[in-house]
VMD Tcl script that builds the backbone (N, CA, C; Angstrom):
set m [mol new atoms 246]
animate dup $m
set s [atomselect $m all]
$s set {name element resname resid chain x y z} {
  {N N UNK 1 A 134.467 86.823 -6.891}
  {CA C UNK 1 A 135.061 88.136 -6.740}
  {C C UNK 1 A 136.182 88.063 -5.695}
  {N N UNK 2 A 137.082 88.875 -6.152}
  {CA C UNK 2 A 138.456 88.873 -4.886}
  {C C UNK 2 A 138.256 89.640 -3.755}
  {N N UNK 3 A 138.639 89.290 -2.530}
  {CA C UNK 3 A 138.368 89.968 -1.416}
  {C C UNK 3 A 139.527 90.631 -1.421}
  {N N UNK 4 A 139.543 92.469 -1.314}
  {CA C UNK 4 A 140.596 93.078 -1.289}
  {C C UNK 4 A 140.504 93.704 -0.036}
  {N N UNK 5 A 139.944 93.337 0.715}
  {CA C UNK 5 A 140.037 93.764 2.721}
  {C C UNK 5 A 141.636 93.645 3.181}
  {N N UNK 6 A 142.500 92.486 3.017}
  {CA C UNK 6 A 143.266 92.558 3.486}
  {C C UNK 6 A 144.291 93.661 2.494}
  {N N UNK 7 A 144.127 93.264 0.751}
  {CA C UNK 7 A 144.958 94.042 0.210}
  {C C UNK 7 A 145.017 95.937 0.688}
  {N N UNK 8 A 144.355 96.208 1.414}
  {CA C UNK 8 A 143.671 97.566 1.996}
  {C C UNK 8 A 144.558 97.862 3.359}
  {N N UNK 9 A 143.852 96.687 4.115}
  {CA C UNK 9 A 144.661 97.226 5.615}
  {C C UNK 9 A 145.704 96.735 5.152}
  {N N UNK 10 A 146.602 96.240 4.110}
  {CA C UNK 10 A 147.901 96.275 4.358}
  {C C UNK 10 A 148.804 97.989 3.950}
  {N N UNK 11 A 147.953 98.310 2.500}
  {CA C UNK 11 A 148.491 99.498 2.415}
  {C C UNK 11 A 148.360 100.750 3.516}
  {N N UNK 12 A 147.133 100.513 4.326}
  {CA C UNK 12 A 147.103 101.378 5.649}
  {C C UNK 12 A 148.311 101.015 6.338}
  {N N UNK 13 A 148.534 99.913 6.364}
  {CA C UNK 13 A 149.680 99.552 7.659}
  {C C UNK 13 A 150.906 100.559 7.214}
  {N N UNK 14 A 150.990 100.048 5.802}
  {CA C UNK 14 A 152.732 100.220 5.206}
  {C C UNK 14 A 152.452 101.937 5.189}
  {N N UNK 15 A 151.076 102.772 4.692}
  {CA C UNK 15 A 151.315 103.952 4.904}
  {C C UNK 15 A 151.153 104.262 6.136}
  {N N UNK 16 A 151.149 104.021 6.826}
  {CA C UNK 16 A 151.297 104.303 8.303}
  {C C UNK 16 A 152.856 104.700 8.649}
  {N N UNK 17 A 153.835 102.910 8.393}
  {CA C UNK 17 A 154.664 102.997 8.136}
  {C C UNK 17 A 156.118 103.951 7.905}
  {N N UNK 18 A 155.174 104.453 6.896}
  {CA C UNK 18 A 155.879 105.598 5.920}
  {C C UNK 18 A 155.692 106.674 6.732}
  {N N UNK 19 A 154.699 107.082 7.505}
  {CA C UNK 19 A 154.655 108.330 7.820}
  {C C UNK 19 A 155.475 108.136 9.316}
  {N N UNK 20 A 155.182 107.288 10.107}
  {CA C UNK 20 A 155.766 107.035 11.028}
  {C C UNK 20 A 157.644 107.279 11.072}
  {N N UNK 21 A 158.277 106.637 9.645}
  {CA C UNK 21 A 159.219 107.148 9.639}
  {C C UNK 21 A 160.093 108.400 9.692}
  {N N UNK 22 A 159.407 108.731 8.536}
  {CA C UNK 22 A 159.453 110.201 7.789}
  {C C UNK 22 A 158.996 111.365 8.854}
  {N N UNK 23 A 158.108 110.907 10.310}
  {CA C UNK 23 A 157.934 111.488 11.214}
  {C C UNK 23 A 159.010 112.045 12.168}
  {N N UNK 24 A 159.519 110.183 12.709}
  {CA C UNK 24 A 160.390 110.119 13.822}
  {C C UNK 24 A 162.083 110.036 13.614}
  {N N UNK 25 A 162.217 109.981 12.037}
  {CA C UNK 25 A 163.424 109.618 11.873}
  {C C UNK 25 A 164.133 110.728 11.221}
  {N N UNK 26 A 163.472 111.230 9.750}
  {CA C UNK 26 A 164.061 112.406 9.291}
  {C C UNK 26 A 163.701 114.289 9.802}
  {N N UNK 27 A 162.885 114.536 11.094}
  {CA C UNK 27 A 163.018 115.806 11.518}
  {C C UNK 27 A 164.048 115.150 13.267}
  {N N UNK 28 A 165.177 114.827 12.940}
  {CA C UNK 28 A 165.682 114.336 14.023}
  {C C UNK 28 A 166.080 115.496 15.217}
  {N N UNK 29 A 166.315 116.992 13.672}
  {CA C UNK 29 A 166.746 118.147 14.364}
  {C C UNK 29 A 165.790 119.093 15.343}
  {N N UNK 30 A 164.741 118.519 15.360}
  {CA C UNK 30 A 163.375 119.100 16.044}
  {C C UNK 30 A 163.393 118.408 17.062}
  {N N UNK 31 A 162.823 118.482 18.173}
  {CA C UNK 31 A 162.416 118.324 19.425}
  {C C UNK 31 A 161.368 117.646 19.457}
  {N N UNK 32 A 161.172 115.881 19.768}
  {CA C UNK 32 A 159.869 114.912 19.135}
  {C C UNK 32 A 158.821 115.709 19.993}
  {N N UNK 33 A 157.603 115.971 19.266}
  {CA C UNK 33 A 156.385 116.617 20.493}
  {C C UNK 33 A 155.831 115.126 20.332}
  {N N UNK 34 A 155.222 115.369 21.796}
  {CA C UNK 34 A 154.123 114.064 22.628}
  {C C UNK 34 A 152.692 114.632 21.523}
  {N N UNK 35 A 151.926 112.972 21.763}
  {CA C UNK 35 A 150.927 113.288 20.819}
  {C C UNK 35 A 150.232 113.593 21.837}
  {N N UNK 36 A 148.681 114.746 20.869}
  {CA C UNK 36 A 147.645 114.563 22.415}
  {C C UNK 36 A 147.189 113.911 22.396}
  {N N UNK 37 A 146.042 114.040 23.537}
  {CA C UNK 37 A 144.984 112.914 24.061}
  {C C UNK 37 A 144.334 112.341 23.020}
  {N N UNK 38 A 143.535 113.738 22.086}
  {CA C UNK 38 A 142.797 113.560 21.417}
  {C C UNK 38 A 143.656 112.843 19.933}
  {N N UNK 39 A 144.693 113.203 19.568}
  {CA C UNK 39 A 145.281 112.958 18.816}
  {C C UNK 39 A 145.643 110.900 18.648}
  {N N UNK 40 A 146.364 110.825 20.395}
  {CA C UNK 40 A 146.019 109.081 20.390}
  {C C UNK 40 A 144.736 108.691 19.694}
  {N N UNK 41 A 143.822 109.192 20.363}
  {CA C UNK 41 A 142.618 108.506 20.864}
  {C C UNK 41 A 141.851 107.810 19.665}
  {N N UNK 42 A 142.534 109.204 18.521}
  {CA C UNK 42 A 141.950 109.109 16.982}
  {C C UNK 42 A 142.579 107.855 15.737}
  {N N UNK 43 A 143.996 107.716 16.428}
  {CA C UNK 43 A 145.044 106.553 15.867}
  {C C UNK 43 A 144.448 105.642 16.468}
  {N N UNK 44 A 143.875 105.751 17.503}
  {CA C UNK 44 A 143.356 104.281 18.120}
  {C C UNK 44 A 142.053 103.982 17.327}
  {N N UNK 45 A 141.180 104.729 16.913}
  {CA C UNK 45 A 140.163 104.374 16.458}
  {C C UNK 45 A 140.652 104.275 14.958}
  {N N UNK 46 A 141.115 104.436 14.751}
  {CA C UNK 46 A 141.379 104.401 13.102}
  {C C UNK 46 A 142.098 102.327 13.323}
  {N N UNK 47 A 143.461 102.457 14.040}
  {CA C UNK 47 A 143.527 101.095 14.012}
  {C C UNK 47 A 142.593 99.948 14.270}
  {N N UNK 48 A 141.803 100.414 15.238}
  {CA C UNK 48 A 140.651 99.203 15.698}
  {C C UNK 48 A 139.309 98.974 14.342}
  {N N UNK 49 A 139.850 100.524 13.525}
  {CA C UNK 49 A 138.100 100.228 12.370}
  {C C UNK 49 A 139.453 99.604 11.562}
  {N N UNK 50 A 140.499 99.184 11.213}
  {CA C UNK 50 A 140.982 98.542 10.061}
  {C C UNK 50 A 141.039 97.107 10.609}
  {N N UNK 51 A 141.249 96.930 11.935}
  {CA C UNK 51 A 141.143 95.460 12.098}
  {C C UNK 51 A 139.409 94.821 11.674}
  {N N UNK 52 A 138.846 95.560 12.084}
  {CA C UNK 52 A 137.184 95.506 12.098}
  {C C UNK 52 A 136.465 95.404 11.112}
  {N N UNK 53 A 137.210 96.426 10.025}
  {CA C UNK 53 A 136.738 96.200 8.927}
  {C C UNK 53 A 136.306 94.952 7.917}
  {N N UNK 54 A 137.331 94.008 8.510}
  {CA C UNK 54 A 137.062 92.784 7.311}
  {C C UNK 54 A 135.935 91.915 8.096}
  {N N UNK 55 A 135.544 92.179 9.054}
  {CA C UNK 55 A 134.557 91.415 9.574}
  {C C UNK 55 A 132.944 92.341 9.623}
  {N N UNK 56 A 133.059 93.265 9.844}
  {CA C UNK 56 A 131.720 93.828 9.346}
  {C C UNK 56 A 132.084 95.636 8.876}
  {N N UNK 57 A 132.108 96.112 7.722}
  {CA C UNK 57 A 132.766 97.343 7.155}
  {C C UNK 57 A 131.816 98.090 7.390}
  {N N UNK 58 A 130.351 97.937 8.158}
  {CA C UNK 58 A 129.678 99.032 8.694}
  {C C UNK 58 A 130.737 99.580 10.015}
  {N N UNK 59 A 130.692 98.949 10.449}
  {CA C UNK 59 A 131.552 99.211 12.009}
  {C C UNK 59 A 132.772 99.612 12.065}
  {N N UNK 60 A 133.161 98.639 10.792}
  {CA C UNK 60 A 135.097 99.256 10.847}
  {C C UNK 60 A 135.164 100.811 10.227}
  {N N UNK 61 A 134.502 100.788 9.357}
  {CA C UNK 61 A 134.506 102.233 8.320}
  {C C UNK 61 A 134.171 103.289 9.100}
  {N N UNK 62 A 133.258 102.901 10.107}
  {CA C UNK 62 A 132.492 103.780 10.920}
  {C C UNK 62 A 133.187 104.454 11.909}
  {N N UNK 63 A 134.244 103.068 12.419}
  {CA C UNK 63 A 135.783 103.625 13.590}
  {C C UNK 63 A 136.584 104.538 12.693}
  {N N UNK 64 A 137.066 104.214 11.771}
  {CA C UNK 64 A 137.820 104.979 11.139}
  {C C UNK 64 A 137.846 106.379 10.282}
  {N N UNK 65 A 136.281 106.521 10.597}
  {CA C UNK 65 A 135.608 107.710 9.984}
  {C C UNK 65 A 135.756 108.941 11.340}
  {N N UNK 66 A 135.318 107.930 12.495}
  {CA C UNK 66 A 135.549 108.293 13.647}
  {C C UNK 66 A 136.444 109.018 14.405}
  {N N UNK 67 A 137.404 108.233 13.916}
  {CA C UNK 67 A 139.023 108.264 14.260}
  {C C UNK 67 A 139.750 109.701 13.336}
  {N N UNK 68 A 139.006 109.682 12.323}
  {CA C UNK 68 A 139.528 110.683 10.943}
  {C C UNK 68 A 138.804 112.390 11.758}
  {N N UNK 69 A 137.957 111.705 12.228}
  {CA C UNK 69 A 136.919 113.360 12.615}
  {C C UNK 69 A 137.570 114.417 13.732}
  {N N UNK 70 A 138.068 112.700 14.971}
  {CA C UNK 70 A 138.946 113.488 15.748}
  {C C UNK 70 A 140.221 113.919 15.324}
  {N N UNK 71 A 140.972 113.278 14.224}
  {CA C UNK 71 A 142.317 113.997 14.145}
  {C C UNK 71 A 142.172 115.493 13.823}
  {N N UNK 72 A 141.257 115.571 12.938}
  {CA C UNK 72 A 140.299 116.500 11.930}
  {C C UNK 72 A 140.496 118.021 13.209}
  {N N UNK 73 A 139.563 117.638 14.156}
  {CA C UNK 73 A 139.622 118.769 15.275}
  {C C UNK 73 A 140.112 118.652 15.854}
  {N N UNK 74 A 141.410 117.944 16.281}
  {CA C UNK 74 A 142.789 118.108 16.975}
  {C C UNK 74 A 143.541 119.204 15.817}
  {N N UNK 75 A 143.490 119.108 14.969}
  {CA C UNK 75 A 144.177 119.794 13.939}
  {C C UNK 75 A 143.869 121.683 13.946}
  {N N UNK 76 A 142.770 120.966 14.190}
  {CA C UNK 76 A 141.915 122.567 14.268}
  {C C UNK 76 A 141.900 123.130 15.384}
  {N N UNK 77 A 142.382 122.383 16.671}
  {CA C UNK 77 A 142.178 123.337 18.015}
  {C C UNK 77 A 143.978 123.570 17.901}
  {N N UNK 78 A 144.296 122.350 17.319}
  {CA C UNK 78 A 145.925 123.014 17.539}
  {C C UNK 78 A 146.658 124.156 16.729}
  {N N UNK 79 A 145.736 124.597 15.418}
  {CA C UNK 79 A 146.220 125.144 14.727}
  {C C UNK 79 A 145.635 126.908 15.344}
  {N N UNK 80 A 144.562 126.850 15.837}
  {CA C UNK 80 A 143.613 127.808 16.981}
  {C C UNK 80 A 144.631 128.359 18.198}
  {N N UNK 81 A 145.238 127.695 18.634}
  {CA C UNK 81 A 145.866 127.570 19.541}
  {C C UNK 81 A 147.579 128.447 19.232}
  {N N UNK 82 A 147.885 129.004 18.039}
  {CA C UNK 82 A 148.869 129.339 17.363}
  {C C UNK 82 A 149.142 130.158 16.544}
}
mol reanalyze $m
mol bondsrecalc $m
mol representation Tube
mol addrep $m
């Protein structure tokens, strides 16, 4: 059977990528906002469960589920907040 771990975190990377652009490059006319705390904290766990993943996908899936929960209620206190 083919191991598609890497074919995976690569499309995470490249959509990352994509959004990263489409973030920082085409709203040039906006004013960049700082990410929050919680907002890092959640990109960080999301990157550390895709490295993680190909070595044990309880743990990596688990960061990145992690990572998904906090963006999840960053979204929701910021949208609270407005």
């Amino acid at each position: 059977m083919v191991n598609l771990t890497p074919i995976y975190i690569l499309i995470s990377i490249i959509s990352l990528l994509i959004i990263f652009v489409l973030v920082f490059f085409v709203k040039k006319k906006q004013k960049p906002k700082k990410l929050s705390a919680l907002a890092s904290l959640s990109f960080v766990f999301v990157i550390i469960g895709m490295f993680f993943g190909g070595d044990d996908r309880l743990i990596g899936y688990g960061l990145m589920g992690f990572g998904i929960i906090l963006a999840i209620i960053d979204i929701i206190m910021k949208s609270k907040k407005k």
